[in-house]
N, C-alpha and C positions, 0 to 999 in steps of 0.2 A: 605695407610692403617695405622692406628694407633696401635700401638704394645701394647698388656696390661700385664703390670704384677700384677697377686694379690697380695692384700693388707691385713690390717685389718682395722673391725671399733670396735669401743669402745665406747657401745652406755648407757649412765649415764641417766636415769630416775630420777627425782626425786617430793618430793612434801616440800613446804618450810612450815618452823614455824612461828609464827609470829614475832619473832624476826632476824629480817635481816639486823641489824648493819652490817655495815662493809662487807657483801658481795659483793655487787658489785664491788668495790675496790679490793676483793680477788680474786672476779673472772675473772677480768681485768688481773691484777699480771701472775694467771697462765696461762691462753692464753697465754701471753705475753713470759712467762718464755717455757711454751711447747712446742712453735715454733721453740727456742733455741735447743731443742733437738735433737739428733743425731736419725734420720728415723723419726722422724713428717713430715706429709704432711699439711694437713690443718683441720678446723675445722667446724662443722655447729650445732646453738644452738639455739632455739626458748626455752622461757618461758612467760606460762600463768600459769594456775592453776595447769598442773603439767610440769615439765621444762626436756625438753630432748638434750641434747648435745652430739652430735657424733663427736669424734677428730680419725683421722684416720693416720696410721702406718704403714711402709714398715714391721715390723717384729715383733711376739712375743719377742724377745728380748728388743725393744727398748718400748713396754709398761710397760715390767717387771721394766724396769730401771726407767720409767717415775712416776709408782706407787710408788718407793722409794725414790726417789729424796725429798730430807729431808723437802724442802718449800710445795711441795705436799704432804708432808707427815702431816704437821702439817697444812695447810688447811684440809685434810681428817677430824684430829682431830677435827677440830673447827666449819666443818659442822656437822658433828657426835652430839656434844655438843649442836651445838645453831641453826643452820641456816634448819638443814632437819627434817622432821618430819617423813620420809620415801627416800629410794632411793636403787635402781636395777642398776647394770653394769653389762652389757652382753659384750662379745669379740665376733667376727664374722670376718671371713673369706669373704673377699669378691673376688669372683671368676672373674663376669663379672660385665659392669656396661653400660649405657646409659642412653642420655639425649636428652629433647626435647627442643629447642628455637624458635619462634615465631618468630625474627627479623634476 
């Protein structure tokens, strides 16, 4: 039996502008650098027309710490400015979870 303990997710909606210099490079960067962080688990992101990335967390504390982290701090800034034309982050509590595989 598999033991669970809640997590969080951190689930970032957004819709882009047409200016998307430089994003994917930034959004590479911070995966990259979140993974690094102390309570990241991992992350899951589809974008079409509007782009949803849920990165998930052992703890309030370590999202607080991860929103401040000064390189996410100024990607914040620079989607703000150029890259979103809109976007929603919800926090969520995740209690239980399952999964279904075919093979």
């Amino acid at each position: 039996m598999k033991i669970f303990k809640p997590y969080y997710a951190v689930i970032f909606t957004s819709t882009h502008s047409e200016n998307s210099n430089g994003y994917s490079e930034m959004a590479m960067q911070m995966e990259a650098l979140a993974k690094q962080q102390k309570g990241y688990i991992s992350i899951d992101s589809v974008k079409n027309d509007v782009g949803i990335t849920v990165s998930y967390w052992e703890n309030l504390d370590a999202i607080k710490t991860w929103k401040a982290y000064t390189e996410h701090l100024l990607a914040q800034q620079k989607g703000r400015q150029q890259w979103y034309n809109w976007y929603s982050v919800r926090i969520c509590k995740v209690e239980r979870e399952y999964e279904f595989t075919s093979v």
